[in-house]
C-alpha positions as CSV (number, residue, x, y, z in Angstrom):
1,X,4.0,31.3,-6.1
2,X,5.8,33.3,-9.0
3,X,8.6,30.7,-8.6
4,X,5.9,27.8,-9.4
5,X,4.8,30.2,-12.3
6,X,7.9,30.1,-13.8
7,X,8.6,26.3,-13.4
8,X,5.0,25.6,-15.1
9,X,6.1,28.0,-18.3
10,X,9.7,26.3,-18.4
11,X,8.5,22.6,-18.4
12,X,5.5,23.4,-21.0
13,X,8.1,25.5,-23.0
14,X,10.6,22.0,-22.3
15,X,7.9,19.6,-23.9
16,X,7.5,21.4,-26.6
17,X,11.1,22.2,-27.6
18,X,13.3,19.9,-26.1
19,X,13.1,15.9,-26.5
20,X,12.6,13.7,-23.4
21,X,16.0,11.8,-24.7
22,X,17.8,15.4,-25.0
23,X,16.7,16.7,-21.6
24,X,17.5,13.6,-19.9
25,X,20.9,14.1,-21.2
26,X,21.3,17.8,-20.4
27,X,19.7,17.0,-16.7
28,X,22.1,14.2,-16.2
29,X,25.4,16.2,-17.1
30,X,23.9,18.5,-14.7
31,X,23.8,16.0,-11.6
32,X,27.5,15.0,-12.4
33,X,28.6,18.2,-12.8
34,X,27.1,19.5,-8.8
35,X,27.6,15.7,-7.3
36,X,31.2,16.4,-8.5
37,X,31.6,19.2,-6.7
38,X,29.8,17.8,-3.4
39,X,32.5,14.7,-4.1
40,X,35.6,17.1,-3.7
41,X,33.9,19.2,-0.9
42,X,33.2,16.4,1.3
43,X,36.5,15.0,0.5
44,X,38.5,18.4,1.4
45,X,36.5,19.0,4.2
46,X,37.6,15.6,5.9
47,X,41.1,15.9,5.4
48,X,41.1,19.5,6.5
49,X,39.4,18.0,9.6
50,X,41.9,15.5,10.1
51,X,45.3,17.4,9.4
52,X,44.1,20.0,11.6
53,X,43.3,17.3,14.4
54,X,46.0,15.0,14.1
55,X,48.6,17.0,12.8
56,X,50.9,18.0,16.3
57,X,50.3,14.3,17.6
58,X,53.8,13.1,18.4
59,X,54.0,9.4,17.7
60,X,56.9,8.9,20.4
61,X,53.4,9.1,22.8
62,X,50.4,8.2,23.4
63,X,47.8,10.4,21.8
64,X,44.7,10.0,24.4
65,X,42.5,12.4,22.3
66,X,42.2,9.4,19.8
67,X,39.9,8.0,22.5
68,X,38.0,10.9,22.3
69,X,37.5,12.1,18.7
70,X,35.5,9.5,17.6
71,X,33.0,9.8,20.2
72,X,32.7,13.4,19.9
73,X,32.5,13.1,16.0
74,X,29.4,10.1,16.6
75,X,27.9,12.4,19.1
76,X,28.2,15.9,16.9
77,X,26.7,13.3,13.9
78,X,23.9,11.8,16.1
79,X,22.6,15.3,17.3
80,X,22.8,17.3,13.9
81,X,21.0,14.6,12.4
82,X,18.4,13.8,14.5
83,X,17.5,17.6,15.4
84,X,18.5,20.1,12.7
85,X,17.7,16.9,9.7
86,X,15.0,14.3,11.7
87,X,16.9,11.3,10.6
88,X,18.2,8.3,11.3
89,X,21.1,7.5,9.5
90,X,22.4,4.1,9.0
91,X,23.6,2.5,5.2
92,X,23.2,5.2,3.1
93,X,22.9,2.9,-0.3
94,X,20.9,0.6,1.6
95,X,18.5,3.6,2.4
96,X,18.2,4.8,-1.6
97,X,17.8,1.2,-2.6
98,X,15.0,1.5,-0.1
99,X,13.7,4.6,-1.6
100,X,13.4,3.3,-4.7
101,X,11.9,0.2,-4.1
102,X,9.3,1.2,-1.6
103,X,8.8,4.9,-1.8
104,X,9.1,4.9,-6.3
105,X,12.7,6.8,-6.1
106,X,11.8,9.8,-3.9
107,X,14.6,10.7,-1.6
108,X,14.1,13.5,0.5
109,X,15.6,17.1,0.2
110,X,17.7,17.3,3.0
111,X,19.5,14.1,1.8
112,X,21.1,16.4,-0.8
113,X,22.9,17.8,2.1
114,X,22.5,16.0,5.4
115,X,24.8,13.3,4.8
116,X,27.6,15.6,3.6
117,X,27.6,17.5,6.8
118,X,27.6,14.4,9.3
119,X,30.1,12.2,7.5
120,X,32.7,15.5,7.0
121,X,32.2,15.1,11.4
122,X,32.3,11.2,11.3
123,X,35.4,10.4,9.3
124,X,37.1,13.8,10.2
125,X,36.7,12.7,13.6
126,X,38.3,9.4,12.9
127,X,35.4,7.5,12.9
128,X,36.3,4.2,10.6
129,X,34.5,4.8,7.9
130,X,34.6,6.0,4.1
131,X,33.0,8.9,2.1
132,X,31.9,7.1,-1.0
133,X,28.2,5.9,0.2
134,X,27.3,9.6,1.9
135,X,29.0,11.1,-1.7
136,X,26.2,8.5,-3.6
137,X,23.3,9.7,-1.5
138,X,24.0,13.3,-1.9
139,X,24.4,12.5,-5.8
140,X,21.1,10.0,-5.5
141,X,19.4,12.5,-3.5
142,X,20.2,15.4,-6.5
143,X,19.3,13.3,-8.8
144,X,15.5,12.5,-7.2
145,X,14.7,15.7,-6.7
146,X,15.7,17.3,-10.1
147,X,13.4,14.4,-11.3
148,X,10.5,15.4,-9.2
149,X,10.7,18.8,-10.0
150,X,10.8,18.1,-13.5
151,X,8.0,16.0,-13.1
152,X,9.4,13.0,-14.6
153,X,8.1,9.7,-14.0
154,X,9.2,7.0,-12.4
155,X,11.6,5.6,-14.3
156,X,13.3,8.2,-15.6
157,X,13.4,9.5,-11.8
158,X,15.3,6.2,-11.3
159,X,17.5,6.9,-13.7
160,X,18.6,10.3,-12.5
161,X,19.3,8.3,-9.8
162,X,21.6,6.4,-11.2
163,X,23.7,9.3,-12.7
164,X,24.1,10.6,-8.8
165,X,25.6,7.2,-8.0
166,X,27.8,7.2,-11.1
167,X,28.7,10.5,-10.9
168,X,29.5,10.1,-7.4
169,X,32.4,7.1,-7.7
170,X,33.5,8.8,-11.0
171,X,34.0,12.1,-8.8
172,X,35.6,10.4,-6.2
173,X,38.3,7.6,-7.8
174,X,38.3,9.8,-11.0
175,X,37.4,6.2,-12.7
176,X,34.3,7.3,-15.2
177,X,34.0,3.5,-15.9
178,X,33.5,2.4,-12.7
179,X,30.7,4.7,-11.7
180,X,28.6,3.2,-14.1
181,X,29.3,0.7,-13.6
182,X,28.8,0.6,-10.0
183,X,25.8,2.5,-10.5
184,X,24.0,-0.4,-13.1
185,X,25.6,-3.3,-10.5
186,X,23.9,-1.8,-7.1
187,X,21.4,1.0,-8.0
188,X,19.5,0.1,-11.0
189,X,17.9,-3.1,-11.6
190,X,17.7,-2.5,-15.4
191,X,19.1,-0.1,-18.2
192,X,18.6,0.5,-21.4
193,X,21.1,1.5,-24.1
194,X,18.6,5.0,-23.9
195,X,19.7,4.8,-20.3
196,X,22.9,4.3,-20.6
197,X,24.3,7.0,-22.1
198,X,22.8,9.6,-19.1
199,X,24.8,7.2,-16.7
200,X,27.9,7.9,-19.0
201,X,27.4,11.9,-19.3
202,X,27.1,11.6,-15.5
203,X,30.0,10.1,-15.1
204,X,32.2,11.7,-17.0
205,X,30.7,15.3,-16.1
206,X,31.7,13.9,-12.3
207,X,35.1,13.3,-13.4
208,X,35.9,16.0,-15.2
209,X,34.9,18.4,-11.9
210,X,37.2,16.0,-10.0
211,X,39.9,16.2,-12.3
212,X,39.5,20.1,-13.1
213,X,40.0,21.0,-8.9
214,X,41.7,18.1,-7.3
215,X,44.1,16.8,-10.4
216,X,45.7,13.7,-9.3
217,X,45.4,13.9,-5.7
218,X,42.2,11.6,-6.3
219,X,40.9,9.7,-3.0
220,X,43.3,7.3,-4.3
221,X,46.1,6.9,-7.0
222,X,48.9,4.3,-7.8
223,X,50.7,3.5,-10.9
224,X,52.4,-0.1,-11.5
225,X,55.6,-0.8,-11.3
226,X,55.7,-4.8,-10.9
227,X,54.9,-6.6,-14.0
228,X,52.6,-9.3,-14.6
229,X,53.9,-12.5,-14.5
230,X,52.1,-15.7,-15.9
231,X,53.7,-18.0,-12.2
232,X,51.9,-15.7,-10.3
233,X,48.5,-17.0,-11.2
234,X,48.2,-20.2,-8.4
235,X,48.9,-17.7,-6.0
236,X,46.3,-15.5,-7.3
237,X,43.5,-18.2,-7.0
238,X,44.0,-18.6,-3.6
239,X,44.1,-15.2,-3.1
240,X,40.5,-15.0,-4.5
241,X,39.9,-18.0,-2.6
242,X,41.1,-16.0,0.6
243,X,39.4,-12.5,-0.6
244,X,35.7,-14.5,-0.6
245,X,36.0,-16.1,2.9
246,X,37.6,-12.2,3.8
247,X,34.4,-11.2,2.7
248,X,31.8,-13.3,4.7
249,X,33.7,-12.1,7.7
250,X,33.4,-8.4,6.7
251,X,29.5,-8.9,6.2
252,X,29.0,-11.0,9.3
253,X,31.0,-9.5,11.2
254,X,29.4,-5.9,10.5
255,X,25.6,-7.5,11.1
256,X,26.6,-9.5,14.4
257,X,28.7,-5.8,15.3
258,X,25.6,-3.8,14.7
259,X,22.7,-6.3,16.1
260,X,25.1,-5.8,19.5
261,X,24.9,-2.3,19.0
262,X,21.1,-1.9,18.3
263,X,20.6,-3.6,21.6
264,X,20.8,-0.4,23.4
265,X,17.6,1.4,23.0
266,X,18.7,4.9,24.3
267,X,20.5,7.2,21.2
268,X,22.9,8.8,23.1
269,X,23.6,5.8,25.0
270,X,24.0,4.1,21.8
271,X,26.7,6.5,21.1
272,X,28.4,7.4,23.9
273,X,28.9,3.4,24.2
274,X,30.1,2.7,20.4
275,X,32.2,6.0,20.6
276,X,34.0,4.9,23.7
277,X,34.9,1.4,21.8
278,X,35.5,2.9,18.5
279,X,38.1,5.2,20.2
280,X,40.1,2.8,22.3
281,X,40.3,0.3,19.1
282,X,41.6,3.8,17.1
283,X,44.2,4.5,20.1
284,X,46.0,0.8,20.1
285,X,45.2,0.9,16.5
286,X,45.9,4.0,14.9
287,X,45.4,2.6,10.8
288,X,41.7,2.2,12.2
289,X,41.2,6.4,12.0
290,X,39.3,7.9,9.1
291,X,38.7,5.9,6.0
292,X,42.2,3.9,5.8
293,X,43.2,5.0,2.2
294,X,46.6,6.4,3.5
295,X,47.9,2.9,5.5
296,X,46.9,1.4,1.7
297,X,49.1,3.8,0.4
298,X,51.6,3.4,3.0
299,X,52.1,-0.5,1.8
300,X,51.8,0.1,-1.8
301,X,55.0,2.1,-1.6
302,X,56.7,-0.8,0.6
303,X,57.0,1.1,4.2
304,X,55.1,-1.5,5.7
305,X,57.4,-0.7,9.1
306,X,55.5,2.8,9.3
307,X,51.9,1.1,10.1
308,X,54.0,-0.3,13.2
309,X,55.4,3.3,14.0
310,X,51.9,4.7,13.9
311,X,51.4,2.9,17.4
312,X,53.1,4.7,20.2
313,X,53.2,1.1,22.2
314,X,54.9,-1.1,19.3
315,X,56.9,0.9,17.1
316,X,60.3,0.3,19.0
317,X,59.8,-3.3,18.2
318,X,61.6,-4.5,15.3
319,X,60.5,-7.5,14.1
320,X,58.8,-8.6,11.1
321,X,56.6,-11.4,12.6
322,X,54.9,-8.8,15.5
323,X,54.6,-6.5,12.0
324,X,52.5,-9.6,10.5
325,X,50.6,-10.0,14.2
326,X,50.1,-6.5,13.8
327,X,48.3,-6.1,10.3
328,X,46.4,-9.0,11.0
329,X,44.7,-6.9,14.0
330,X,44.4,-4.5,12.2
331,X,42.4,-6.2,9.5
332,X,40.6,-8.3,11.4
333,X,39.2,-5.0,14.1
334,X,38.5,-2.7,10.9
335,X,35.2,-4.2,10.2
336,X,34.2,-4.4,13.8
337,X,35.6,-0.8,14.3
338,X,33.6,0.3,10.8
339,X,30.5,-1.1,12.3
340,X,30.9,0.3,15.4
341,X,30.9,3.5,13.6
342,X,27.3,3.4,12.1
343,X,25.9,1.5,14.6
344,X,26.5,3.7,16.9
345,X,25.1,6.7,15.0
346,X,27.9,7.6,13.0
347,X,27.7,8.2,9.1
348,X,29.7,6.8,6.5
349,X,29.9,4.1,4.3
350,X,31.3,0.5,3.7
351,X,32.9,0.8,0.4
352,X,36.5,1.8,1.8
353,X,36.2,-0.4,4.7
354,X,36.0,-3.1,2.3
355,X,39.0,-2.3,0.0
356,X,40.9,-1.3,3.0
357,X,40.1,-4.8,4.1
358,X,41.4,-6.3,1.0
359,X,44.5,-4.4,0.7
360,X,45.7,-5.6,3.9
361,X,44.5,-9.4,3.1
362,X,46.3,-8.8,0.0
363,X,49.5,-7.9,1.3
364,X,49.5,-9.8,4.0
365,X,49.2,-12.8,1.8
366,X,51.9,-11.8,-0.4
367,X,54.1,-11.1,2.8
368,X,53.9,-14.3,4.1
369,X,54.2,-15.9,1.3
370,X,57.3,-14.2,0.4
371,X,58.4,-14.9,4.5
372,X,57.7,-18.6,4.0
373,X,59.4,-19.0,0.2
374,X,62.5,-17.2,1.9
375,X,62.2,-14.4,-1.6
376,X,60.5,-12.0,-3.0
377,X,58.7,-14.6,-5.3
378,X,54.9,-12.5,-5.9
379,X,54.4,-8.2,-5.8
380,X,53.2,-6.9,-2.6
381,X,52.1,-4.1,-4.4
382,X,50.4,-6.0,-7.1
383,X,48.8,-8.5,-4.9
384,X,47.5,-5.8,-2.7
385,X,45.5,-3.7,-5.0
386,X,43.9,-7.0,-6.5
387,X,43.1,-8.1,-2.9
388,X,41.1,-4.8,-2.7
389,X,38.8,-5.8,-6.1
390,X,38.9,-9.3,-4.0
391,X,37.4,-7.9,-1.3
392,X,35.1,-5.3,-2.9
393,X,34.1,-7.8,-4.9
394,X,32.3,-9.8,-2.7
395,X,31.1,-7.4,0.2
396,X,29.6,-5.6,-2.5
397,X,28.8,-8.3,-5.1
398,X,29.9,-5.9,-7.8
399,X,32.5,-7.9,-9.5
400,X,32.5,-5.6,-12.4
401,X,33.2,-2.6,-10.5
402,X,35.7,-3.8,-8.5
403,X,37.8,-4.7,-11.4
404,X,37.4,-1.4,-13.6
405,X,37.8,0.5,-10.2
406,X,41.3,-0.9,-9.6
407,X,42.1,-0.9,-13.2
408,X,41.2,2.8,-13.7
409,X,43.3,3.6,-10.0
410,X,46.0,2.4,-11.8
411,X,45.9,3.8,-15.1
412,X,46.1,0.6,-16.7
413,X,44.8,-3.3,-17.8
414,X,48.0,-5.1,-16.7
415,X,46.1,-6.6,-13.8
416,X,42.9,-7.1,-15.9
417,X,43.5,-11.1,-16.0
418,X,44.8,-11.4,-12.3
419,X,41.5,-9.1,-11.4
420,X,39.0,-10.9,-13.2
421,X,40.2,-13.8,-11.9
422,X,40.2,-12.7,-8.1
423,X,37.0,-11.0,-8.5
424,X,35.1,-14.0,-10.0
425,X,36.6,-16.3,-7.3
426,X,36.2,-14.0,-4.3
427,X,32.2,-13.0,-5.6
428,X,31.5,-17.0,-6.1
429,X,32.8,-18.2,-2.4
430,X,31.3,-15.2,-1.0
431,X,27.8,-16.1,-2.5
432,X,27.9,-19.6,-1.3
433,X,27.8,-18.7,2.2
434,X,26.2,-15.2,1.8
435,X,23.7,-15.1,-0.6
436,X,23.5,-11.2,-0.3
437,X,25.6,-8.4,-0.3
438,X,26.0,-6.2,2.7
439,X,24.1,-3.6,0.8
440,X,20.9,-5.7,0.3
441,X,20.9,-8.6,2.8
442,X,18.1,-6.9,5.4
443,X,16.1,-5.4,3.0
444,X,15.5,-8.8,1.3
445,X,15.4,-10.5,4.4
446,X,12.3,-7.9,5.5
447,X,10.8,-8.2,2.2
448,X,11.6,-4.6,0.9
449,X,13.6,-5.3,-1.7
450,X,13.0,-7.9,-4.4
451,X,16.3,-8.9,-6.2
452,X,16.3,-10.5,-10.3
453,X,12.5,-11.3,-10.2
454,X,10.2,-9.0,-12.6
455,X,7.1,-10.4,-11.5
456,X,7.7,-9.8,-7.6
457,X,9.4,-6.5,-8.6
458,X,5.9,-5.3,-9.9
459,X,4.4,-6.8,-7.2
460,X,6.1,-5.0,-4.7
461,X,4.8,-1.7,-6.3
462,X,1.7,-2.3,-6.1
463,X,-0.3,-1.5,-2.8
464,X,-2.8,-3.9,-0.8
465,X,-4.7,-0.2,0.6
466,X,-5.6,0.8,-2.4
467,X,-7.0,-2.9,-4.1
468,X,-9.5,-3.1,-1.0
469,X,-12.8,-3.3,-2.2
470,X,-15.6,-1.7,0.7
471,X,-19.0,-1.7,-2.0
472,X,-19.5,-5.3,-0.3
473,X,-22.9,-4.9,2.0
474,X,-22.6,-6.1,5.5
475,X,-25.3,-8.0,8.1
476,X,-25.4,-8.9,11.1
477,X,-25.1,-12.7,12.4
478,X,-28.4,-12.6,14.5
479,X,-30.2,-11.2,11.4
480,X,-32.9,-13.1,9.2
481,X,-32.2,-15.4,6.1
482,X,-34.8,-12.9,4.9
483,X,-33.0,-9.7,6.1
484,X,-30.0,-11.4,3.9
485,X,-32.2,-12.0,0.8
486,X,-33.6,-8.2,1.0
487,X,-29.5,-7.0,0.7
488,X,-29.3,-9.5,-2.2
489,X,-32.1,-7.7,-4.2
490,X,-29.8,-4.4,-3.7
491,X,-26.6,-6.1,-3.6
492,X,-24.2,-6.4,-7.1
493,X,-21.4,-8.8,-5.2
494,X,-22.5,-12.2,-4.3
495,X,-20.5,-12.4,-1.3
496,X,-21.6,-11.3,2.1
497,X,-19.3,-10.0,5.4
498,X,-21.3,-11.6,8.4
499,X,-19.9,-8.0,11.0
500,X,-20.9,-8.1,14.7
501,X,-21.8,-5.1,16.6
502,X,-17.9,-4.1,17.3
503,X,-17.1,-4.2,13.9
504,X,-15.4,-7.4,14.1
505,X,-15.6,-10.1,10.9
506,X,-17.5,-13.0,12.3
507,X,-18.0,-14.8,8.8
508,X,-19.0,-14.8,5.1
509,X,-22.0,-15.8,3.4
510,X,-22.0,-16.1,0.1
511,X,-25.2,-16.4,-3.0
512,X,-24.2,-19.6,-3.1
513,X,-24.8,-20.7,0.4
514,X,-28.6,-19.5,0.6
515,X,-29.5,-20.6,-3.6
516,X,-31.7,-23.4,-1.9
517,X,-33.0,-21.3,0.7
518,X,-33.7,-18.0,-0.3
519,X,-37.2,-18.7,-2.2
520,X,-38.6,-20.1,1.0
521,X,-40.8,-17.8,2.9
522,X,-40.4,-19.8,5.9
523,X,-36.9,-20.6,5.7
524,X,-36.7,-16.7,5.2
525,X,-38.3,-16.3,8.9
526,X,-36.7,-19.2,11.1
527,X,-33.1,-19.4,10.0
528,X,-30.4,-16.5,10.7
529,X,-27.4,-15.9,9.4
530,X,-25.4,-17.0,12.3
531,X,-26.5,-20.7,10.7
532,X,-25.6,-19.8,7.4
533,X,-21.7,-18.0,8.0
534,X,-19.0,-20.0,7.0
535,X,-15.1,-19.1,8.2
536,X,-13.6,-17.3,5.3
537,X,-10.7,-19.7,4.1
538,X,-8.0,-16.3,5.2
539,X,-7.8,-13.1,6.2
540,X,-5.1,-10.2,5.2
541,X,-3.7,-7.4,6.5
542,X,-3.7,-3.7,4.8
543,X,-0.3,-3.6,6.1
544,X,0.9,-6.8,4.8
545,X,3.4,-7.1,1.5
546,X,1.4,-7.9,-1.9
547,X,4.0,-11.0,-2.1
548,X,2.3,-12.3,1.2
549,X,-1.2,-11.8,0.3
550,X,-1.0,-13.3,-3.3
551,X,1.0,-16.3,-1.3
552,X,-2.5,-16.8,0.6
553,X,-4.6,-16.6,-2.7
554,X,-2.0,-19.3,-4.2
555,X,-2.4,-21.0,-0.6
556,X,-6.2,-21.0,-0.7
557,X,-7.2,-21.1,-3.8
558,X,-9.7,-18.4,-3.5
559,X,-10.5,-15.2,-5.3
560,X,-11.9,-12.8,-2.9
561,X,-10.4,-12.5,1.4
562,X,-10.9,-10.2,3.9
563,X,-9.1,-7.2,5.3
564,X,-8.7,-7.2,8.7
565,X,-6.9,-4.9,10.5
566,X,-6.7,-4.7,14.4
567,X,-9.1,-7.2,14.6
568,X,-11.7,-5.0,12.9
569,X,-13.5,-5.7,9.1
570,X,-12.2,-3.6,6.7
571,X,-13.2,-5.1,3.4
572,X,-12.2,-7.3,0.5
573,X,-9.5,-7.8,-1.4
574,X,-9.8,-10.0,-5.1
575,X,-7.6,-11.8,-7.0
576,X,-8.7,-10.4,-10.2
577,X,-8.6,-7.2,-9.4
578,X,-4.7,-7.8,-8.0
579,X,-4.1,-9.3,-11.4
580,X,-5.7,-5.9,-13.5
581,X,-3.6,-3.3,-11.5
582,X,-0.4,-5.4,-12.5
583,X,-1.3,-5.4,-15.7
584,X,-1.4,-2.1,-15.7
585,X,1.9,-1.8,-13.8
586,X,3.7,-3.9,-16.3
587,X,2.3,-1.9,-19.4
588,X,3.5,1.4,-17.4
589,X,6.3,0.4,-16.8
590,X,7.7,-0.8,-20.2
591,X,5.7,2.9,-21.7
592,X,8.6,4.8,-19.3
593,X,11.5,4.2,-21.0
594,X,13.4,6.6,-21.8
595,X,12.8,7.0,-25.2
């Protein structure tokens, strides 16, 4: 209580002293500042996990306990969060893009934590997954809740949002510009130049913690060494031509994955299952374990023959076609294994799945293509990274931050032209076959998420419980036209529900139906209202989506239908009504700006 005391005297003290523009900046530096430090916790904790795991393997054998880590790290996951946090954890940025279009931003308090603690077991573990998405919830999460304990509105609870997201990737890559980026591409539907400087201060903040306690050894880091060259740009089409089609496989591939997964009603079956298939992929294939950032690294520095060391059964082979055959399984498995990781219960994200994806397509590509001109015509290195923003690219359909991600990794703009180039190509084949990124394609196949459309956007806010009308006066279908005409006397709607002993909507009657009628006395005695009751043209549910009930009003052309839920007469629900409530949406909206 004295806790609450104090909160009320600091925000009326806030509103009188401090600007809303100046406090959303000061609240926002804070969130980058403590997402920052989450960022290089969760990041610490992981590799502490896996050194001290990993570290006395002997690649001369078989290590059997890669079977077994990632099971007990889905298992460890699946229990912590479902009895010490009650959730269910799946896409974590699918989940906050959830949040804030169905539940107006507010992401629950044990987010700010929950997600740190089962992906540190998860990836530690070796399950084949990256850090970024749980590192954005956290940051979303701290962001929410500062903005509903601040009592901020919506928008600018959104916004604070959007600094956890930005602050996160900033934290993370050390690339400020990215995580806005990223954070205007996939969080926020709209910003402001108010807006965006938060997102900047964020970001920065969340850099500067990363760079204070980690220096350069960032998630990942490479400086160029091949130059740019101007013959290398065919090759780079087809790469982005190659990174696009890379991309509808990651995205079906995870969905087709995960549908096989979801199959299995039982949790701990679930788990025990996924675990057991996730671990024998990680034991043939050892690049699979963790996040994959260190095979990347691995080829960046040209010791490709190391990724075929890693694998007790094939490193005495040496020859550079098995090495090929070898990659290739390994790209092609990673989004199966990645999948297998969440589906099963697991918790992590798809952001370095997909750039480990597009690393390997990229140097495959260049590989061959080197193997097949007979020199070393196009970079490895060089082709690799901008097979990552390929890949990135369209998985997440976040062009833009795939190319100021890989340009900020590598301190510089001399792949800018070869990156805008891939990225455009890779986002544009990708979106002919998927329309939707991997973030967003259920929730706007389900309805809860309603992509570049303002008018369904406000829509979706809006509520069909809370537009039912009930002041509409009911009768009985064996009751008298003169029973009717007494509630018409007392009545101020001109429409009638016609409701049956079970409570069940029968039919309508409406002023206009008994005009004729009503003034005759014997009409009045001899006619019912069973007679009288016309179908209503449809009915909706309380539980259906404002989009679908304003389809049936379009559909029918009518003004006032019924609620009807579980077969029982609920009330009415009008069209004008609908129409004043997003009115007033739309003028709320544009007042909470930040100003």
């Amino acid at each position: 209580m004295k806790s609450n005391n104090l909160l009320v005297k600091f925000l009326i003290w806030r509103i009188k002293h401090i600007p809303n523009k100046n406090f959303i900046l000061i609240l926002s530096g804070v969130i980058g500042i403590v997402t920052g430090f989450a960022a290089v916790t969760l990041k610490t904790s992981v590799h502490y996990i896996q050194d001290f795991l990993t570290s006395s393997f002997d690649i001369k054998y078989a290590n059997y306990l890669y079977i077994g880590y990632p099971l007990v790290g889905i298992l460890l996951t699946l229990f912590i969060a479902k009895y010490f946090f009650g959730e269910k954890l799946g896409h974590g940025i699918t989940n906050i893009l959830y949040a804030i279009s169905k539940k107006s931003g507010i992401i629950g308090k044990t987010k700010i934590y929950s997600r740190m603690i089962t992906s540190a077991l998860t990836v530690g573990l070796g399950g084949s997954v990256g850090l970024e998405a749980p590192v954005i919830v956290t940051g979303s999460a701290i962001g929410s809740n500062i903005g509903t304990l601040m009592h901020l509105n919506y928008k600018r609870r959104i916004l604070l949002i959007g600094c956890g997201a930005a602050g996160a990737i900033s934290a993370i890559f050390n690339s400020p510009i990215a995580g806005v980026i990223f954070s205007i591409e996939i969080i926020l539907a709209e910003v402001t130049i108010a807006a965006f400087i938060p997102l900047l201060m964020a970001s920065v903040c969340g850099a500067l913690v990363s760079l204070l306690l980690l220096g350069d050894n960032v998630m990942f880091y490479f400086e160029l060494t091949d130059p740019l060259s101007a013959s290398d740009i065919p090759f780079y089409i087809l790469l982005g031509i190659l990174c696009g089609l890379g991309s509808v496989y990651f995205t079906r591939a995870t969905y087709k994955i995960e549908d096989l997964v979801n199959k299995i009603k039982n949790d701990v079956s679930k788990a025990i299952i996924g675990g057991m298939a996730l671990g024998l992929i990680v034991f043939v294939f050892p690049p699979i374990y963790g996040e994959g950032y260190s095979t990347i690294k691995t080829l960046l520095a040209g010791h490709d023959t190391e990724i075929l060391n890693s694998s007790p059964f094939f490193q005495q082979i040496d020859n550079t076609l098995f090495l090929i055959i070898f990659m290739i399984g390994v790209a092609l498995v990673k989004p199966v294994a990645s999948a297998l990781t969440v589906g099963a219960g697991g918790s992590g994200g798809l952001f370095a799945p997909s750039l480990f994806l597009g690393g390997m397509a990229g140097y495959l590509y260049a590989k061959i293509t080197n193997l097949f001109m007979g020199t070393t015509l196009i970079s490895t290195s060089n082709f690799t990274l901008v097979g990552m923003c390929g890949l990135m690219s369209g998985v997440l359909h976040a062009p833009l931050t795939a190319i100021f991600l890989i340009a900020e990794i590598t301190s510089g703009y001399t792949l800018f032209v070869p990156l805008m180039l891939v990225s455009a190509i890779a986002y544009s084949t990708s979106s002919y076959f998927e329309t939707y990124s991997v973030y967003t394609k259920k929730l706007i196949e389900t309805g809860d998420l309603i992509p570049h459309d303002k008018d369904r956007q406000v829509l979706s806010l809006i509520h069909i419980s809370k537009m039912i009308e009930k002041d509409l006066l009911k009768i009985h279908p064996d009751a008298t036209l003169g029973d009717l005409v007494d509630l018409v006397r007392i009545s101020k709607r001109n429409i009638f529900p016609v409701v049956d002993e079970e409570a069940r909507l029968v039919g309508i009657v409406t002023l206009d139906d008994i005009r004729e009628l009503m003034f005759d006395e014997e009409s009045r005695k001899s006619i019912y209202v069973k007679s009288l009751m016309h179908n209503p043209p449809e009915s909706v549910s309380s539980y259906e989506s404002m989009l679908s009930v304003m389809g049936k009003f379009e559909k029918t052309g009518a003004w006032n239908l019924p609620v009807i839920d579980d077969e029982k007469y609920v009330g009415f629900v009008s069209k004008s009504r609908i129409f004043n409530a997003y009115r007033k949406k739309l003028i709320r909206q544009h007042s909470e700006y930040v100003s």
